[in-house]
C-alpha positions in Angstrom: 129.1 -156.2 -38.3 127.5 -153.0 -38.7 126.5 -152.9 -34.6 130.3 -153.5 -33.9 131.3 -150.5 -36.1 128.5 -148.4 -34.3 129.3 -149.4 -30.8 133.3 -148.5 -32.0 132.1 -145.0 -33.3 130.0 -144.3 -30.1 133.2 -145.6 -27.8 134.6 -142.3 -29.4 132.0 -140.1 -29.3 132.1 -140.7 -25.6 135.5 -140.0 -25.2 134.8 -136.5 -26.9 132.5 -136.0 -24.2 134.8 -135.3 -21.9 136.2 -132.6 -23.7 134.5 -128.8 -23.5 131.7 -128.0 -25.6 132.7 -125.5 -28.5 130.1 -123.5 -28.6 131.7 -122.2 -32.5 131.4 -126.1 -33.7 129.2 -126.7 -36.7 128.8 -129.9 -37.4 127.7 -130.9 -40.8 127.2 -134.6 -41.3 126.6 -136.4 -45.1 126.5 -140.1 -44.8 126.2 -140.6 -48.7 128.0 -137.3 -50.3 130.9 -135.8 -49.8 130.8 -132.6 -51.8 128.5 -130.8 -49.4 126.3 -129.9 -53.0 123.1 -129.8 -50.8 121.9 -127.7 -47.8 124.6 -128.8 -46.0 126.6 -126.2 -48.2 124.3 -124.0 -48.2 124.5 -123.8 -44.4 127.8 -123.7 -44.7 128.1 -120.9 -47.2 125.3 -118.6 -44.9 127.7 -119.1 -41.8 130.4 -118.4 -43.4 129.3 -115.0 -44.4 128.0 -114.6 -40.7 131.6 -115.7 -39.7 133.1 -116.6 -35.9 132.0 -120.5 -37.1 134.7 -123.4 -37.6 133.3 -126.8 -38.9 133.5 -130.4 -38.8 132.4 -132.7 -41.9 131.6 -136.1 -41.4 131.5 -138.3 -44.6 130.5 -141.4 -45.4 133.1 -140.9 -47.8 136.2 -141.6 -46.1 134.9 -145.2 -45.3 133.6 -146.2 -49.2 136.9 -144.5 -50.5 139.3 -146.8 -48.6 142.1 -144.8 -49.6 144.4 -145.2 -46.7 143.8 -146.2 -43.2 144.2 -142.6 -42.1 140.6 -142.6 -43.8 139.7 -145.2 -41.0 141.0 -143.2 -38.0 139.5 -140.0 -39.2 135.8 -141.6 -39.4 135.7 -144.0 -36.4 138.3 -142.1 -34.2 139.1 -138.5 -34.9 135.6 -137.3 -35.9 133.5 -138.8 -33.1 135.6 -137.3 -30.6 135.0 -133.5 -32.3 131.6 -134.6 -33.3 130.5 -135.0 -29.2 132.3 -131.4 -29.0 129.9 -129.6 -31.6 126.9 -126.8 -30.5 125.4 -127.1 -33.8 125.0 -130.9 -36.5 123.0 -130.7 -39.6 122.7 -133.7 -41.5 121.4 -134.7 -44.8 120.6 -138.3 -44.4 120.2 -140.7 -41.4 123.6 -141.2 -39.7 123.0 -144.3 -38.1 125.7 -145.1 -35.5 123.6 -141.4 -33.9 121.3 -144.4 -32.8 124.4 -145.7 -30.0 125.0 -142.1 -29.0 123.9 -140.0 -26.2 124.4 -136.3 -26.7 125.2 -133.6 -23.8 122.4 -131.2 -23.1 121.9 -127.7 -25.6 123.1 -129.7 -28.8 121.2 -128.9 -31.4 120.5 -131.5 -34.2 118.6 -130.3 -37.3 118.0 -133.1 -40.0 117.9 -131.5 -43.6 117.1 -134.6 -45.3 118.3 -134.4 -49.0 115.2 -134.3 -50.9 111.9 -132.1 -51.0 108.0 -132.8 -51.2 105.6 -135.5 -50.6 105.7 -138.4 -53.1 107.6 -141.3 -51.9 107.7 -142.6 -48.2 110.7 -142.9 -46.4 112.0 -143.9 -43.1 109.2 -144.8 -40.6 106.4 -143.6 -42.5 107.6 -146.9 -44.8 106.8 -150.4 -43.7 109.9 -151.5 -42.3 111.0 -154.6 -40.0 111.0 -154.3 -36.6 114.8 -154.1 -35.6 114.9 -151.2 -38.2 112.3 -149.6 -36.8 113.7 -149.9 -33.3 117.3 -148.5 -34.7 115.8 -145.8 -36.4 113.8 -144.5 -33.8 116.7 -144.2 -31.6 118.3 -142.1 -34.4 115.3 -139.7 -34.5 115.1 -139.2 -30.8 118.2 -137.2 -31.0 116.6 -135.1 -33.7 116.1 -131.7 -32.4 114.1 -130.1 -35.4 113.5 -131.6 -39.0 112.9 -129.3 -42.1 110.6 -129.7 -44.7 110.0 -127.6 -47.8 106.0 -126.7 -46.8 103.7 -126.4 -44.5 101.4 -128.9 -46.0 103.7 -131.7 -45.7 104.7 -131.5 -41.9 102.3 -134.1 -41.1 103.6 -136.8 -43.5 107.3 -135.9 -42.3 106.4 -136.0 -38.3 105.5 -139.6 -39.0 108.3 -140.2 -40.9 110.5 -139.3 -38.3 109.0 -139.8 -35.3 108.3 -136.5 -34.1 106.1 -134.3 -32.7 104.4 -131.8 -35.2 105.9 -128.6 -33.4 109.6 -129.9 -34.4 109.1 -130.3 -38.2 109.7 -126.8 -39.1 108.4 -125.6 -42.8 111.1 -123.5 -43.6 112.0 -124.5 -47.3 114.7 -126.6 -48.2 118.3 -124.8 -48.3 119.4 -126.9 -51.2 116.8 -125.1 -53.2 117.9 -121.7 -52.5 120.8 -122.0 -55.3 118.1 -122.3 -57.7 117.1 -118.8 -57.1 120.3 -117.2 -57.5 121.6 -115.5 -60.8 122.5 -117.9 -62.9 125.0 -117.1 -66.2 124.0 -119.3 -68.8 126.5 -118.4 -71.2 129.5 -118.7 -69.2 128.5 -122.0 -67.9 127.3 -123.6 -71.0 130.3 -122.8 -72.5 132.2 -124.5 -69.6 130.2 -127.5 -69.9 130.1 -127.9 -73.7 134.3 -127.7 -73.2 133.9 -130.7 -71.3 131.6 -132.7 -73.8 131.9 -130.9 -77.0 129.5 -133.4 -78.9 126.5 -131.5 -77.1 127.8 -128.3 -78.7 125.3 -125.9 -80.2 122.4 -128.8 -79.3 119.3 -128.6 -76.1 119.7 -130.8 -73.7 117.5 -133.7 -72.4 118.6 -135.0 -69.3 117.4 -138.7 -68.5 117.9 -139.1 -64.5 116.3 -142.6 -63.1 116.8 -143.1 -60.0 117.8 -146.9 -58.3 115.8 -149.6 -58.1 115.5 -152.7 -55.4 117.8 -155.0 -57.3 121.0 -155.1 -58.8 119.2 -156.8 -61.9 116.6 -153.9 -62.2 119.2 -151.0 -62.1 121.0 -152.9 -64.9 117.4 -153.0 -66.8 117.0 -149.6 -66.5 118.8 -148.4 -69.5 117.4 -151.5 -71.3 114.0 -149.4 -71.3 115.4 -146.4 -73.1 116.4 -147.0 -77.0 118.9 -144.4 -77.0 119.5 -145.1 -80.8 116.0 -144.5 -81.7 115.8 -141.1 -79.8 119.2 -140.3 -82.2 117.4 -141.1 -85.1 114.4 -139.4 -84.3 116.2 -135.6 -82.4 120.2 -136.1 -83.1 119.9 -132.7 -85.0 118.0 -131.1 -82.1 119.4 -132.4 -78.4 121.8 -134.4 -76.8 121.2 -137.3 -74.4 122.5 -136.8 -71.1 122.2 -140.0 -68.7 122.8 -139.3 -65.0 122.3 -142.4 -63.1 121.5 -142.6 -59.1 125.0 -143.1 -57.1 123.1 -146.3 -55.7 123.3 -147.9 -59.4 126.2 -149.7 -59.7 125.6 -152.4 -62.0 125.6 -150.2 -65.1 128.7 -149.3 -66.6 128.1 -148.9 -70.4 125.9 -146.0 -71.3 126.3 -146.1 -75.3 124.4 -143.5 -77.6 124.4 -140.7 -74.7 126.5 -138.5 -72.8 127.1 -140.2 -69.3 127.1 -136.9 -66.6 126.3 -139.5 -63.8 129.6 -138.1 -62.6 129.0 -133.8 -63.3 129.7 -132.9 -60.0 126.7 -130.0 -60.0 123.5 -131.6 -60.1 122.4 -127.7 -59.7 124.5 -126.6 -62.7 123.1 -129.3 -64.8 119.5 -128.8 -64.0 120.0 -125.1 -64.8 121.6 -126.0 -68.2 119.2 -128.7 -69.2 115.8 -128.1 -71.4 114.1 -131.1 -70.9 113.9 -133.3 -67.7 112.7 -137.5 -68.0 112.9 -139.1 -65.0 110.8 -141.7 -63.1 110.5 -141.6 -59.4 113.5 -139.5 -58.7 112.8 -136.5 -56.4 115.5 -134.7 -58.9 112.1 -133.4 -60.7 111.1 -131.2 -57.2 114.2 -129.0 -57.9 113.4 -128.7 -61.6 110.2 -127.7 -61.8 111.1 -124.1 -59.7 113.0 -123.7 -63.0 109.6 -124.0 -64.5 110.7 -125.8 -67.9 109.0 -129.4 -69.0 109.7 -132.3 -66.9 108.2 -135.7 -68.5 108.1 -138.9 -66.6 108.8 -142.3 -67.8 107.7 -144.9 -64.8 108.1 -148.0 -67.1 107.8 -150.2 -64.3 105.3 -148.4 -62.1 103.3 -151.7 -60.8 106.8 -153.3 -59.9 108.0 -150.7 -58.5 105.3 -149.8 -56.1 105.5 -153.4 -54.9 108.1 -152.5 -52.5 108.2 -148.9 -52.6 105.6 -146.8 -51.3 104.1 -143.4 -52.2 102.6 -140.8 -50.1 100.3 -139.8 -52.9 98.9 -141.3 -56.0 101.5 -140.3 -58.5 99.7 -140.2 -61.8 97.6 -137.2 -60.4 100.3 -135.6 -58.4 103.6 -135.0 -60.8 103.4 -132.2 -62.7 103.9 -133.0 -66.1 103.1 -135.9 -68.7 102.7 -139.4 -67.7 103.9 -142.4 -69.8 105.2 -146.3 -69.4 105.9 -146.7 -72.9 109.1 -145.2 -74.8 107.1 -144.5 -77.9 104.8 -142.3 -75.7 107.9 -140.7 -73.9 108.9 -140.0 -77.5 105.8 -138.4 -78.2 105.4 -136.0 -75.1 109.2 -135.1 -76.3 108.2 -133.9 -79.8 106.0 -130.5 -77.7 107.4 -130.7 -74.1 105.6 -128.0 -72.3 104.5 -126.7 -68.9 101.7 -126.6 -67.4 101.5 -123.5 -65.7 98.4 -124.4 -63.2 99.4 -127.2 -62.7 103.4 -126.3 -61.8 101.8 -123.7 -59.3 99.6 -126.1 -57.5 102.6 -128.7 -57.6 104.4 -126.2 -55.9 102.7 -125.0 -53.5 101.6 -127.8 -52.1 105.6 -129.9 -52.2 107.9 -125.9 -52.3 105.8 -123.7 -50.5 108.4 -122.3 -48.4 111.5 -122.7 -51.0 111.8 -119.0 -52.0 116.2 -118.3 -51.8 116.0 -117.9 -48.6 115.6 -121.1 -46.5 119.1 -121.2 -45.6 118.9 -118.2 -43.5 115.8 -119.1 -42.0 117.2 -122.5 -40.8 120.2 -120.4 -39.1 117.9 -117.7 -37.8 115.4 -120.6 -35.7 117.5 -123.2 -35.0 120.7 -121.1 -33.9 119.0 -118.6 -31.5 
């Protein structure tokens, strides 16, 4: 069913071939997230401010929201036919129908990706089946550069995607620029505790898993944190915040926490929180250029490496404490700290090139 949908979108896309290139058309593609939070708007927001640019956003968004079938005829008819039109498409994920279509000479198609760093594989660099392989290889061939947040990484990324070293451009991660703007605590902690007065005059630990293989291991995943016992032991300290991956679906009661799964700035939250436990998310790359403690809870580390696959071994490589048992999680809790070696060699080996200004880089190289 998917193929049909593909062959439907591309049956448009070659319509809008016909049309004139617009030479002004920016083109910025999110299969999974609609709110352009990511380097999408970051490229967005440094055009803007360069001006003369009109865009187009493509969003995976207007199909899962099945709001009206206007929704329909925007993503498989209307969009497609601007999308063949556009100079410029930055995407933050793999778009697969791109795998059906054939784009006119001087397009220029830079993959953002929406994560940093060099801990889990993805893509082709994973073992995948063979038709996958063959569909995603078609996607990458259209793939004029990719970006990657250091130098050291460029290898593993050229294999993920399928290209040649000289297009996997180090230029730091425009997502990561926001992190290195002025940030006003005050105003925005007082805009958030308006919104969930509990956590009122209280730090804030932030628990951020990300999904797992199985709708019965994302709905185990809260089962491994007692979020009573961490009241009883730090209610008069911090509050709980649960933010759960938009893949995990199965879990619908977070009791004993604040749920922010829905805050729509991840890069608001990150700023506001004090303490970051997570697992394998790659949520922790952005926090640690915050430098403040990040502890990680891989409870099911031996399961989960069964079917997902690391670049590097990931006891040596995160930067901060290690633990697979809640009562150890509790522990590295009760004096979270940084490691200030280690954050620096973290970094520049996964952030190199993330210093604020990644965003303008991108435009500068891939926009001459």
């Amino acid at each position: 069913m998917k193929i049909l949908f593909y062959h439907i979108y591309a049956l448009f896309f070659h319509l809008g071939r016909f049309l004139p290139h617009r030479e002004n058309l920016v083109a910025l593609v999110s299969p999974h997230n609609a709110s352009l939070n990511d380097s999408l708007g970051e490229i967005k927001r440094a055009l803007e401010e360069k001006g003369g640019y009109c865009f187009l956003t493509v969003s995976g968004a207007d199909i899962r929201s099945q709001k009206s079938f206007s929704h329909l005829i925007r993503f498989f008819v209307i969009n497609p036919v601007r999308l063949a039109r556009a100079k410029y498409i930055f995407l933050n994920d793999n778009f697969m129908p791109m795998a059906y279509l054939h784009f006119r000479k001087g397009t220029v198609i830079t993959q953002l990706w929406h994560g940093e760093g060099a801990l889990k594989k993805m893509c082709l660099a994973l073992n995948l089946p063979d038709d996958v392989v063959r569909l995603e290889k078609k996607v990458y061939r259209n793939y004029t550069y990719v970006i990657v947040s250091s130098e050291p990484i460029v290898p593993l990324w050229a294999q993920a995607f399928d290209k040649e070293e000289k297009d996997v451009l180090p230029l730091g991660s425009p997502r990561t620029d926001a992190f290195f703007r002025p940030f006003d605590y005050e105003k925005n902690r007082a805009e958030f505790d308006s919104l969930f007065p509990e956590c009122k005059g209280k730090k804030l630990v932030l628990y951020a898993p990300t999904f797992r293989d199985s709708s019965e291991q994302d709905k185990s995943i809260l089962e491994h944190f007692d979020t009573e016992k961490f009241n009883s032991r730090y209610a008069d300290e911090y509050s709980l915040l649960i933010r759960l991956h938009p893949q995990v679906h199965s879990v619908n009661d977070i009791s004993g926490a604040v749920n922010v799964t829905d805050y729509p700035d991840i890069i608001k939250l990150l700023h506001l929180t004090d303490v970051l436990i997570t697992d394998y998310s790659s949520v922790f790359m952005d926090y640690v250029l915050l430098d403040k403690p990040c502890i990680f809870y891989p409870y099911d580390y031996e399961e989960y490496i069964k079917s997902r696959e690391l670049f590097t071994d990931y006891f040596e490589n995160v930067p901060g404490p290690v633990t697979g048992t809640f009562e150890g999680l509790l522990q590295a809790l009760d004096s979270p700290q940084v490691d200030p070696d280690r954050y620096r060699v973290f970094k520049k080996y996964h952030l190199g090139s993330c210093d604020g200004s990644s965003a303008k880089r991108v435009i500068e190289t891939v926009m001459k």
